[in-house]
C-alpha atoms as a printed R data frame, in Angstrom:
    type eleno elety resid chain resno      x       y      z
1   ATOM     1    CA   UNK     A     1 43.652 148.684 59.879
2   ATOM     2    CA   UNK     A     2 44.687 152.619 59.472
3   ATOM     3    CA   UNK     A     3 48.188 151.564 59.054
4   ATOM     4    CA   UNK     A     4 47.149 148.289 55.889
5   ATOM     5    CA   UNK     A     5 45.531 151.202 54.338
6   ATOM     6    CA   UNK     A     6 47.797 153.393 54.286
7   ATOM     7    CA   UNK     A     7 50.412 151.219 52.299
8   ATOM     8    CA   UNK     A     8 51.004 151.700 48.300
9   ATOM     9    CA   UNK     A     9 48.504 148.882 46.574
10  ATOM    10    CA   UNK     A    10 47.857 147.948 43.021
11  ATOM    11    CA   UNK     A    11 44.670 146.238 43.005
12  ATOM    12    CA   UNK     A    12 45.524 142.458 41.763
13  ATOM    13    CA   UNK     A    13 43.234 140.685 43.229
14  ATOM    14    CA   UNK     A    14 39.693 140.605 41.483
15  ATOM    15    CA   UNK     A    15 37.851 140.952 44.719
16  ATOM    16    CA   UNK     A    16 37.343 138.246 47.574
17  ATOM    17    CA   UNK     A    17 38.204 134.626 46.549
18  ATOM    18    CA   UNK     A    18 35.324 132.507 47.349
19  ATOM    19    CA   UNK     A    19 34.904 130.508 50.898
20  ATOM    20    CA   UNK     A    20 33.069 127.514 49.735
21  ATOM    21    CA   UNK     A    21 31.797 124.120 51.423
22  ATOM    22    CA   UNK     A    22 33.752 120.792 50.186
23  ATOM    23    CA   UNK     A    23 30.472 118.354 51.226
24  ATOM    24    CA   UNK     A    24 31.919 115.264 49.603
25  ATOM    25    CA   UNK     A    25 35.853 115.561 50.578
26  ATOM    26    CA   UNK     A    26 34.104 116.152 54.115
27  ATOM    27    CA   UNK     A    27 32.147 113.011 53.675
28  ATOM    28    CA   UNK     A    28 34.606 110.953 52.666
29  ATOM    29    CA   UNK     A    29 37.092 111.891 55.467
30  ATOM    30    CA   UNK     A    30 34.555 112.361 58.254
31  ATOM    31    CA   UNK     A    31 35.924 116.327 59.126
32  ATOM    32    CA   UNK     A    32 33.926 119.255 57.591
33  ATOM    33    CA   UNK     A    33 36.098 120.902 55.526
34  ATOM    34    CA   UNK     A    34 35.950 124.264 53.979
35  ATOM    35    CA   UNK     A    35 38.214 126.010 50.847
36  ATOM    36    CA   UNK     A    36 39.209 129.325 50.708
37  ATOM    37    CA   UNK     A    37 39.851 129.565 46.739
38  ATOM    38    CA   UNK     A    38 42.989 131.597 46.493
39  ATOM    39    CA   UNK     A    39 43.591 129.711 43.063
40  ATOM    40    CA   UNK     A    40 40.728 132.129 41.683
41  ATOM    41    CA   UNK     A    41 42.679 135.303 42.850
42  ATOM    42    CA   UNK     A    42 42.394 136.534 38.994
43  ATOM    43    CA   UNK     A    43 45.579 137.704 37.763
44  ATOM    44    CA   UNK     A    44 46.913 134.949 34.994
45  ATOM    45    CA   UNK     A    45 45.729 131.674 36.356
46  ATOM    46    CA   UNK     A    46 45.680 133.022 40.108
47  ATOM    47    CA   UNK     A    47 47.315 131.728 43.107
48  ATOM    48    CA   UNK     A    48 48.149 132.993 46.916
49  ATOM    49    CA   UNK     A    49 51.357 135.255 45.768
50  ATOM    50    CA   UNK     A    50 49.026 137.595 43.919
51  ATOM    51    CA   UNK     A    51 47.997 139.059 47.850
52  ATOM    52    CA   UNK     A    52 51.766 139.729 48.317
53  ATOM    53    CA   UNK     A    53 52.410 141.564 44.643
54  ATOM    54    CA   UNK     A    54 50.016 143.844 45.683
55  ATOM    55    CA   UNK     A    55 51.547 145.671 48.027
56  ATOM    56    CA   UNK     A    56 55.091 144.427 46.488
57  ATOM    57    CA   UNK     A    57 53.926 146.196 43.437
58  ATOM    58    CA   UNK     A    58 52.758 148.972 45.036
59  ATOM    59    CA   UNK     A    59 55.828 150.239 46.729
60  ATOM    60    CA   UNK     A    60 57.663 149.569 43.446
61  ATOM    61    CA   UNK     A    61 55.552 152.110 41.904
62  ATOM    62    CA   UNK     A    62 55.559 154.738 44.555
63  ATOM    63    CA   UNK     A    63 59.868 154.342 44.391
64  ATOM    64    CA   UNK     A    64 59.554 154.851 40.858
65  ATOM    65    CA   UNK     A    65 60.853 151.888 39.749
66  ATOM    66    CA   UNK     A    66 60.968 151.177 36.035
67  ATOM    67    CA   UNK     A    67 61.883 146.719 36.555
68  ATOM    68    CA   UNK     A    68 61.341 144.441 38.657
69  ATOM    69    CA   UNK     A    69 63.476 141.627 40.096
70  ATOM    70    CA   UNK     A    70 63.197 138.093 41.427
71  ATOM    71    CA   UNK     A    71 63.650 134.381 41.291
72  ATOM    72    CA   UNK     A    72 63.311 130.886 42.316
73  ATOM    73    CA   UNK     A    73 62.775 127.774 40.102
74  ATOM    74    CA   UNK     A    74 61.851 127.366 36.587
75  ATOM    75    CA   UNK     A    75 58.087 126.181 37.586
76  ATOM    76    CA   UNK     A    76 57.925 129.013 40.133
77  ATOM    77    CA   UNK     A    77 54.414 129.957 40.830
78  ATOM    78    CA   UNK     A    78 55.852 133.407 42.489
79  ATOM    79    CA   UNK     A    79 58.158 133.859 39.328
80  ATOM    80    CA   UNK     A    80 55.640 133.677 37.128
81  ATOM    81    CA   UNK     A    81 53.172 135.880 38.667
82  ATOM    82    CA   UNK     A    82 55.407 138.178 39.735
83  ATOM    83    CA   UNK     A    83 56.701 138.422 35.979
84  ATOM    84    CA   UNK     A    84 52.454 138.831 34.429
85  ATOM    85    CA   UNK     A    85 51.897 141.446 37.300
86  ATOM    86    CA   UNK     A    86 55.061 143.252 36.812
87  ATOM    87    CA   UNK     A    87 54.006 143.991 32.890
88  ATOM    88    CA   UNK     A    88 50.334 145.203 34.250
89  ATOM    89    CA   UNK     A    89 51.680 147.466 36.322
90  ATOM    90    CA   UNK     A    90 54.549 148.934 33.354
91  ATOM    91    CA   UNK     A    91 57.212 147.216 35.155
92  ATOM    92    CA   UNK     A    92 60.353 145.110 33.358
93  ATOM    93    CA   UNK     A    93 60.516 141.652 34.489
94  ATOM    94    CA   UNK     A    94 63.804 139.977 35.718
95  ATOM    95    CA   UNK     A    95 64.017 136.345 36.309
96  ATOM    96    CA   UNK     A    96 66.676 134.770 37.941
97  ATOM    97    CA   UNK     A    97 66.350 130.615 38.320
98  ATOM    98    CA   UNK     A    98 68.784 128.363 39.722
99  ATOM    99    CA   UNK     A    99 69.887 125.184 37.310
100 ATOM   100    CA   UNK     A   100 70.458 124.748 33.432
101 ATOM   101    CA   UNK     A   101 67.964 126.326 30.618
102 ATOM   102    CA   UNK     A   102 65.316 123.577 30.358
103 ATOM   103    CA   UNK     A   103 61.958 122.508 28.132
104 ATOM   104    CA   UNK     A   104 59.056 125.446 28.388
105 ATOM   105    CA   UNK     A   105 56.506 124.155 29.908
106 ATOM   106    CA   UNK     A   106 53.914 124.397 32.907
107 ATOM   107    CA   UNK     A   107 55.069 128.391 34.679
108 ATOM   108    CA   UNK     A   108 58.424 128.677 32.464
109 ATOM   109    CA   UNK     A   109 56.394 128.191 29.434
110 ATOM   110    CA   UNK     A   110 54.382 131.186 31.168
111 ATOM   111    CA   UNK     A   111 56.830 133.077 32.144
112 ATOM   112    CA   UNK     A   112 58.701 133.089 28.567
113 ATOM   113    CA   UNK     A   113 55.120 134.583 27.438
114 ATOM   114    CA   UNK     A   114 55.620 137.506 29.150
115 ATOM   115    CA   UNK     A   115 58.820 138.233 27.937
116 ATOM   116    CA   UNK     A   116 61.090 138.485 31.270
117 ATOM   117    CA   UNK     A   117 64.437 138.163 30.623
118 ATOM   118    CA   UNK     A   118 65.361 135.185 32.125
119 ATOM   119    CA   UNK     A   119 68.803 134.131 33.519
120 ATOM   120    CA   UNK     A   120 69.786 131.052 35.327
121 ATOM   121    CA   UNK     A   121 72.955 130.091 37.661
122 ATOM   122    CA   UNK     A   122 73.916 127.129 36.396
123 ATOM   123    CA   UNK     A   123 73.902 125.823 40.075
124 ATOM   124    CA   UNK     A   124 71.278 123.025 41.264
125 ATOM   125    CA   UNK     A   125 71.344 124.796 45.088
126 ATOM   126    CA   UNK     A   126 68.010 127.201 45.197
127 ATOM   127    CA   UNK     A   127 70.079 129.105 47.311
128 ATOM   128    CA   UNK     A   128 72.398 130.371 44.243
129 ATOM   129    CA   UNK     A   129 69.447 132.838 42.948
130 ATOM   130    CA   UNK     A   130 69.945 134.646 46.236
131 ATOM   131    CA   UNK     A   131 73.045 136.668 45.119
132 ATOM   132    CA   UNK     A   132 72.876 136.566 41.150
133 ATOM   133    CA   UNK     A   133 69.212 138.811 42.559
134 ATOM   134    CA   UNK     A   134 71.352 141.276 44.264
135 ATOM   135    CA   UNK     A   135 73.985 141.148 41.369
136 ATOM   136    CA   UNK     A   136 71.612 141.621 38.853
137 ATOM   137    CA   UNK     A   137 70.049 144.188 40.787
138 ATOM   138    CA   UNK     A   138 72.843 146.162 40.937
139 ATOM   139    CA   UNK     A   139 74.101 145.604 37.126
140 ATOM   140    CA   UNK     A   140 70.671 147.159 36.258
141 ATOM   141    CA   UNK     A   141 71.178 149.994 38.732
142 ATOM   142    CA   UNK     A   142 74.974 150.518 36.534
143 ATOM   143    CA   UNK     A   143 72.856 150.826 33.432
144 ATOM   144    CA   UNK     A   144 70.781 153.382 35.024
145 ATOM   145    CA   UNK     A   145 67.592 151.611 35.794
146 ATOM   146    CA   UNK     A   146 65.615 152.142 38.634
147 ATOM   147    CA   UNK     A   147 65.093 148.184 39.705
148 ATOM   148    CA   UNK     A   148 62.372 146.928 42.809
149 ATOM   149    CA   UNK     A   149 64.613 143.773 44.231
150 ATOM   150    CA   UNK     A   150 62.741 140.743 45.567
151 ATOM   151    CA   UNK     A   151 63.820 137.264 47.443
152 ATOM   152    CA   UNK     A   152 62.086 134.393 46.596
153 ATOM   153    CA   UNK     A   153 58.687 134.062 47.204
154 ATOM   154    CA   UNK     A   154 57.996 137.478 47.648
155 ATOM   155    CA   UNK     A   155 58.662 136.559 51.666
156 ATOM   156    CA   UNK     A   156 59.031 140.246 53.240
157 ATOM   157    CA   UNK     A   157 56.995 141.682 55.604
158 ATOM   158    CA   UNK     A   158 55.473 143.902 53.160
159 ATOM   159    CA   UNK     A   159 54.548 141.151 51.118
160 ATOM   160    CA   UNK     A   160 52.755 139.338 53.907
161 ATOM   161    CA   UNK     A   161 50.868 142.182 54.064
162 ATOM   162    CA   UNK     A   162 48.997 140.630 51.186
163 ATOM   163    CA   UNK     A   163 47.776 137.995 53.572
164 ATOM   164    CA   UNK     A   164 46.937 140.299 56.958
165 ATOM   165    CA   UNK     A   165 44.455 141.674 54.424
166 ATOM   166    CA   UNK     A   166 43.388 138.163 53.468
167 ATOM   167    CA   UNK     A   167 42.758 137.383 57.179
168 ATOM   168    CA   UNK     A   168 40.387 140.388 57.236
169 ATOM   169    CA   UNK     A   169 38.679 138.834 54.024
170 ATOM   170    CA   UNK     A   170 38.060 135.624 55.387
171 ATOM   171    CA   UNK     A   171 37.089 137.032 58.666
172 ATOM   172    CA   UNK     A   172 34.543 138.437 57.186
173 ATOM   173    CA   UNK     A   173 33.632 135.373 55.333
174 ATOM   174    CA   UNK     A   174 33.410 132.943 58.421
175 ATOM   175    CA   UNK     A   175 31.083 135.473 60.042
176 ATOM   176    CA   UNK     A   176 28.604 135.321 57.288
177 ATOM   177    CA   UNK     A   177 28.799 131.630 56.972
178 ATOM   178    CA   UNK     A   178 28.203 131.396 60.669
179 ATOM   179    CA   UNK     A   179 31.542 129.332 60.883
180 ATOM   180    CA   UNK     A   180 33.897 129.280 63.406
181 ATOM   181    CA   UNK     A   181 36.893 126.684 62.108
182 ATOM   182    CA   UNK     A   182 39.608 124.888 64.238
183 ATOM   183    CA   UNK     A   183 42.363 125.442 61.741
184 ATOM   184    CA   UNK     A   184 42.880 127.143 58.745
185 ATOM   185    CA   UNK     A   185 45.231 124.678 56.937
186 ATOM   186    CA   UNK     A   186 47.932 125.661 54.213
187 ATOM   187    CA   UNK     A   187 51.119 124.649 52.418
188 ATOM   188    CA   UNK     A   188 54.095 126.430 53.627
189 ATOM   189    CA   UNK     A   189 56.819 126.962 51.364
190 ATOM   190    CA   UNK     A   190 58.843 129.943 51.966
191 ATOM   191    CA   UNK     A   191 56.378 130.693 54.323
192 ATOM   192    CA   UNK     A   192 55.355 134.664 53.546
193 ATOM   193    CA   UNK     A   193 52.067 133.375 53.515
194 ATOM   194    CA   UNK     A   194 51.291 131.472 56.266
195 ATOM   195    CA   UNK     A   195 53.270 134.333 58.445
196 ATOM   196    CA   UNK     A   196 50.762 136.433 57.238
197 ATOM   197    CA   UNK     A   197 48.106 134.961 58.184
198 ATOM   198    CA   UNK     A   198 49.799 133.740 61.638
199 ATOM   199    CA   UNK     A   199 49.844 137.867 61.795
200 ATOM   200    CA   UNK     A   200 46.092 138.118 60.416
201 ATOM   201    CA   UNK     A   201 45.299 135.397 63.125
202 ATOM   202    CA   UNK     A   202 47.011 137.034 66.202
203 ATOM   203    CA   UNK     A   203 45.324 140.251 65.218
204 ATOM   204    CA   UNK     A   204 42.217 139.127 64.712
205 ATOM   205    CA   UNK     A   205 42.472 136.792 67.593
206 ATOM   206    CA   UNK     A   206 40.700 134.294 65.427
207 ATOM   207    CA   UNK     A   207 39.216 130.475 66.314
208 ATOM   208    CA   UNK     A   208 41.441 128.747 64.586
209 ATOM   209    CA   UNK     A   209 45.092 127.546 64.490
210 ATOM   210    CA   UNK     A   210 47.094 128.672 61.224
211 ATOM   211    CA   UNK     A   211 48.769 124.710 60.483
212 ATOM   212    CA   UNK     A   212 50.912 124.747 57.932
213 ATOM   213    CA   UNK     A   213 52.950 121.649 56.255
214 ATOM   214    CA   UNK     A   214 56.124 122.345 55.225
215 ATOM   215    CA   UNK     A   215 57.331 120.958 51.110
216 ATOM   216    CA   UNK     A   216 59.820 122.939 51.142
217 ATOM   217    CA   UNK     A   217 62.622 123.473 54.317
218 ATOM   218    CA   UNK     A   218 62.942 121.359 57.560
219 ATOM   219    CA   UNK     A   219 60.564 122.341 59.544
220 ATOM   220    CA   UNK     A   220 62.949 124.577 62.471
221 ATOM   221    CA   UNK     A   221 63.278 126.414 59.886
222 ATOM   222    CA   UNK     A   222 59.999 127.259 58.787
223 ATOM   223    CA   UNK     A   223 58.898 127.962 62.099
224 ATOM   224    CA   UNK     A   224 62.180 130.779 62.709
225 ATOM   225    CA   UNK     A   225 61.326 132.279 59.377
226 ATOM   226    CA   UNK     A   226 57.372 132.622 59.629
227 ATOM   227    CA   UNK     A   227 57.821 133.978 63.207
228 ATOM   228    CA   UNK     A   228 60.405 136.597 62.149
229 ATOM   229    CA   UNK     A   229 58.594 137.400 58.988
230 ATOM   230    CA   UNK     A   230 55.179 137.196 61.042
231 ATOM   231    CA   UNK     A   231 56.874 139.862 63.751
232 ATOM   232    CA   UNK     A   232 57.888 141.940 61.063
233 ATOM   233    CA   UNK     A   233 55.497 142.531 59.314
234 ATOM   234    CA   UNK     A   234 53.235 143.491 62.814
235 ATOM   235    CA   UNK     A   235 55.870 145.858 63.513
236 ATOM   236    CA   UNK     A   236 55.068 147.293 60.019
237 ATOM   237    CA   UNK     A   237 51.521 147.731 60.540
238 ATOM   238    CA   UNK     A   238 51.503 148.014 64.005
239 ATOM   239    CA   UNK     A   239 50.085 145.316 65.130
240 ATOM   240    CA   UNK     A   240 50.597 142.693 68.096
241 ATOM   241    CA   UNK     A   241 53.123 140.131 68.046
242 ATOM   242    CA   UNK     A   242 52.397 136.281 67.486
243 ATOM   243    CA   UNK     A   243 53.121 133.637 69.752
244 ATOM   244    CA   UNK     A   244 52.665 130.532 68.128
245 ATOM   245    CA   UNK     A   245 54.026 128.550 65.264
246 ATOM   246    CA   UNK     A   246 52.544 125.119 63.790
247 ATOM   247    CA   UNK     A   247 53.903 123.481 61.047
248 ATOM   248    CA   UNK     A   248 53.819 119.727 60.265
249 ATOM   249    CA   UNK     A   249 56.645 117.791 58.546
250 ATOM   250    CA   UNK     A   250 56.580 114.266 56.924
251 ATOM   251    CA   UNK     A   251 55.122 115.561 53.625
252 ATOM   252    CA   UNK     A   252 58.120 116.513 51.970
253 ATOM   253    CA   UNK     A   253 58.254 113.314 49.673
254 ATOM   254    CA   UNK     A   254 61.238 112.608 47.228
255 ATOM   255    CA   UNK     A   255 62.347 116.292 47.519
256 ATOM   256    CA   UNK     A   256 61.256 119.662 46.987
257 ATOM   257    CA   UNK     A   257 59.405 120.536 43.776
258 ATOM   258    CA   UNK     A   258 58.739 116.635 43.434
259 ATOM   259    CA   UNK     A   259 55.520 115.318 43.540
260 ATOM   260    CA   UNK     A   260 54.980 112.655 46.472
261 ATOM   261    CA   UNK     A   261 52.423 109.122 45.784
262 ATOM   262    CA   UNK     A   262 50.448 110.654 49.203
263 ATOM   263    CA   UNK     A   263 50.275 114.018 46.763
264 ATOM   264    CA   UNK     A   264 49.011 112.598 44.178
265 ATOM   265    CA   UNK     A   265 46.344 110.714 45.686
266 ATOM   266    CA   UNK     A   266 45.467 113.472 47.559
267 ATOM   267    CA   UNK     A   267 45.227 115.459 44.321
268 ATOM   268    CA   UNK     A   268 42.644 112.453 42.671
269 ATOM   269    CA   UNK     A   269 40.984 112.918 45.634
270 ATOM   270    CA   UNK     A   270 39.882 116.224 46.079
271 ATOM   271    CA   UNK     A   271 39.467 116.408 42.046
272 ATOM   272    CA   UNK     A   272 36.576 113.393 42.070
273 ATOM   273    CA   UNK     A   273 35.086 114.697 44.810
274 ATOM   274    CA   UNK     A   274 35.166 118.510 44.419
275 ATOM   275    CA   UNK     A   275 36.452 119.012 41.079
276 ATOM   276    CA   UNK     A   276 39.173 121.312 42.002
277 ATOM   277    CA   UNK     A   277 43.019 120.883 40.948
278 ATOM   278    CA   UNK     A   278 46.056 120.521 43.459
279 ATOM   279    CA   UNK     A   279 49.018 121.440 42.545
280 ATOM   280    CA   UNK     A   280 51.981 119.041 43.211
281 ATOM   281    CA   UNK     A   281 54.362 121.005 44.346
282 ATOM   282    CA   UNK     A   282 52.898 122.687 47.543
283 ATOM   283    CA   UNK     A   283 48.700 122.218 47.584
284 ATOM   284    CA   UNK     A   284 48.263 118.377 47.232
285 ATOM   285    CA   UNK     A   285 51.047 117.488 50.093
286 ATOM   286    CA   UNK     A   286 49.519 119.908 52.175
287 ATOM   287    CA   UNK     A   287 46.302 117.850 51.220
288 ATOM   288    CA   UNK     A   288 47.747 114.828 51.781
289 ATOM   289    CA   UNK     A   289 48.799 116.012 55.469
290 ATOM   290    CA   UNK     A   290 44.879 116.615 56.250
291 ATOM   291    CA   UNK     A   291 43.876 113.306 54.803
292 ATOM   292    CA   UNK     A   292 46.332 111.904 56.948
293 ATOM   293    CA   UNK     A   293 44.913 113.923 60.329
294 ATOM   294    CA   UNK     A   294 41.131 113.825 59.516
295 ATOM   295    CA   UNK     A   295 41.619 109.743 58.699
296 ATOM   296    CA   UNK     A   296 43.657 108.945 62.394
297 ATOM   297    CA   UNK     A   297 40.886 111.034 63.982
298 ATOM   298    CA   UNK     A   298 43.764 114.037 65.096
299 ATOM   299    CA   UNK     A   299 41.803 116.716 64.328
300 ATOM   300    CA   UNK     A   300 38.274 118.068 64.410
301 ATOM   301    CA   UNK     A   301 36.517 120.297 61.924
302 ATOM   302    CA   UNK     A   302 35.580 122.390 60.350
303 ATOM   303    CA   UNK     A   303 38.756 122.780 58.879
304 ATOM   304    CA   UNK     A   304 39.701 125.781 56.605
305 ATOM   305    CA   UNK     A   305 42.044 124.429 53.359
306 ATOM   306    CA   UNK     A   306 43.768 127.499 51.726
307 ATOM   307    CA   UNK     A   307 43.833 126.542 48.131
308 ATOM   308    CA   UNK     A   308 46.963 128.544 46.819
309 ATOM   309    CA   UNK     A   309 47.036 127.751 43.144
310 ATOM   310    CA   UNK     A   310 49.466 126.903 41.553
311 ATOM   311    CA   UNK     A   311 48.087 124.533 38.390
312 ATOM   312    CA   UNK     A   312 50.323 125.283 35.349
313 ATOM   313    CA   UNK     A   313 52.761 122.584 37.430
314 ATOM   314    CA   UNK     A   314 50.738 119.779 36.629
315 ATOM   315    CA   UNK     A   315 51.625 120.629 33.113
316 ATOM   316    CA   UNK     A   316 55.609 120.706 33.618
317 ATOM   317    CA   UNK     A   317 56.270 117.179 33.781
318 ATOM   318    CA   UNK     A   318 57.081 114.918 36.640
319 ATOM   319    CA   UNK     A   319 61.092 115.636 36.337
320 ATOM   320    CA   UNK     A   320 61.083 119.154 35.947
321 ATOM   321    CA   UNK     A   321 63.099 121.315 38.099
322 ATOM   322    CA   UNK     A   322 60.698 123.862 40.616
C-alpha cells in the first residue's frame, strides 16, 4: 500500500463507484449477480480508464509536462477521456486515430469538444497509431514542448495502477456487503484493466477469479499482455506476482468495435431489467459471455460484472470506426 501511495495522483475519480445488487438480471439468469459501476467514475460521462489517468496524469504533472499524447479509434472511450482529463489537469491534448476523418458523433463528437488536435493515419490497421504517437511525440518535443506519451488504452503498468487501487475499493466493498463472489467479470480490451485487477486480486488474495472476455485481440494474446502488464506493474509497487490468466473468447462478433446480435441482446437485457446501458463495443459482449455461462449452468454466483462505461458509443452509429 506504502508504495500506491506514494505515486503522483490527480484525483479523477469522484470517490468509490457504487457496488450494487442486479435482483432482476439475477432472476432472470438464475446466478446472483452484482455491478461494480465504473460507468459512474465522474469525469465526463465516466468509464474504467478514468482509474488509469489518474496516476497517468499524475506523473505527467510531476515531469512537467505541458501536452499530452495518445490514440486509438475515433469512438475511443480512452481517447476521449484521456483528452477531458488532460484539459482539467492544464494539459494539451493530442489525438492520434487510425483511418479517414469521419462524421462527429458518439466519443469523436466528444473529443472535438475538447479541442484536441486530432490527427489520423489514413491506415485502417489500429496498429498504425502506434508510431505516428511516438512521431508526434517527438515533433512536439522539436517545437519545444514538454509532451507525456501514451499507447493505447492507457495499458502501462502505471496505469494499471488505477485498478490495484480499485481492487482495494471493492475489497472494501464486498466486506461490507458480506459478499464473497466467485468471479469478478469484465471486458478485456487492451487489457490494462483487467491486469490490474489480476494484480489487485493476487495481492489481495481475493475469492474470486478475475474472467475477462476478450472484443478486442485473440485471446493468446490477451493473456501474454495482461500477465506482463499484471507483473509489471507488481514490480512497480512491489507487490507479488500473479499466476493466473482467464480470458474467454467467442464474443468477438463481426469484428472489433462492431456490435455483435448476442451484444445487443445482452444490452436490452440488462437495460429492462436494471436500467443500466452497455456499451457495444466492450460491456454488452462481455455481458453476453455471462448470459451465455449463467444460462448452461458453467458458473456459480455471485458474480461481480465490472461495468466500464463507455455509453457515448451507442450514439456513433452501427458503422462507425472504434
Amino acid at each position: 500500500m506504502g508504495r500506491l501511495r506514494s505515486l503522483p495522483r490527480v484525483p479523477l475519480v469522484l470517490g468509490s463507484t457504487p457496488l450494487v445488487p442486479a435482483p432482476r438480471l439475477s432472476a432472470e439468469l438464475g446466478v446472483e449477480v452484482w455491478f461494480k459501476r465504473d460507468d459512474l467514475t465522474g469525469q465526463g460521462l465516466g468509464g474504467n480508464k478514468v482509474r488509469g489517468l489518474e496516476y497517468l496524469l499524475g506523473d505527467a504533472i510531476a515531469q512537467g509536462c505541458d501536452s499530452f499524447v495518445t490514440g486509438a479509434g475515433p469512438q475511443s472511450n480512452w481517447a476521449m477521456l484521456a483528452a477531458l482529463a488532460a484539459r482539467r489537469c492544464g494539459l494539451s491534448p493530442y489525438l492520434v486515430f487510425y483511418g479517414q476523418p469521419v462524421h462527429a458523433s458518439g466519443n469523436l463528437l466528444l473529443s472535438t469538444l475538447t479541442g484536441a488536435e486530432i490527427r489520423y493515419t489514413g491506415e485502417l490497421d489500429r496498429a498504425s497509431v502506434d508510431g505516428a504517437i511516438d512521431k508526434l511525440g517527438a515533433a512536439l518535443i522539436a517545437d519545444g514542448h514538454r509532451p507525456y506519451v501514451v499507447p493505447r488504452g492507457g495499458a502501462t503498468p502505471l496505469g494499471c495502477a488505477g485498478y490495484v487501487r480499485a481492487s482495494l475499493e471493492l475489497a472494501g466493498q464486498l466486506m461490507a456487503a458480506d459478499l464473497g463472489p466467485t468471479r469478478l467479470w469484465l471486458a478485456t480490451g487492451s487489457c490494462g484493466t483487467q491486469a490490474g485487477l489480476v494484480a489487485g486480486s493476487r495481492w489481495l488474495q481475493t475469492s474470486y477469479d478475475v474472467v475477462g472476455v476478450s472484443v478486442s485481440r485473440p485471446v493468446a494474446e490477451c493473456a501474454d499482455r495482461i500477465t506482463a502488464l499484471a507483473r509489471g506493474v507488481a514490480d512497480l509497487l512491489e507487490l507479488p506476482h500473479a499466476d493466473q490468466v482467464t480470458v474467454l473468447d467467442g464474443y468477438l462478433g463481426p469484428g472489433y468495435g462492431l456490435p455483435s446480435p448476442a451484444g445487443d441482446a445482452a444490452t436490452r437485457l440488462v437495460a429492462r431489467t436494471e436500467g443500466v446501458f452497455l456499451d457495444p463495443v466492450f460491456g454488452a459482449k462481455a455481458m453476453a459471455a455471462l448470459v451465455d455461462a449463467a444460462r448452461s449452468a458453467s458458473i456459480e454466483g455471485p458474480v461481480v460484472f465490472l461495468v466500464s462505461g463507455g455509453a457515448p458509443t451507442l450514439f456513433a452509429g452501427a458503422k462507425a470506426p472504434l
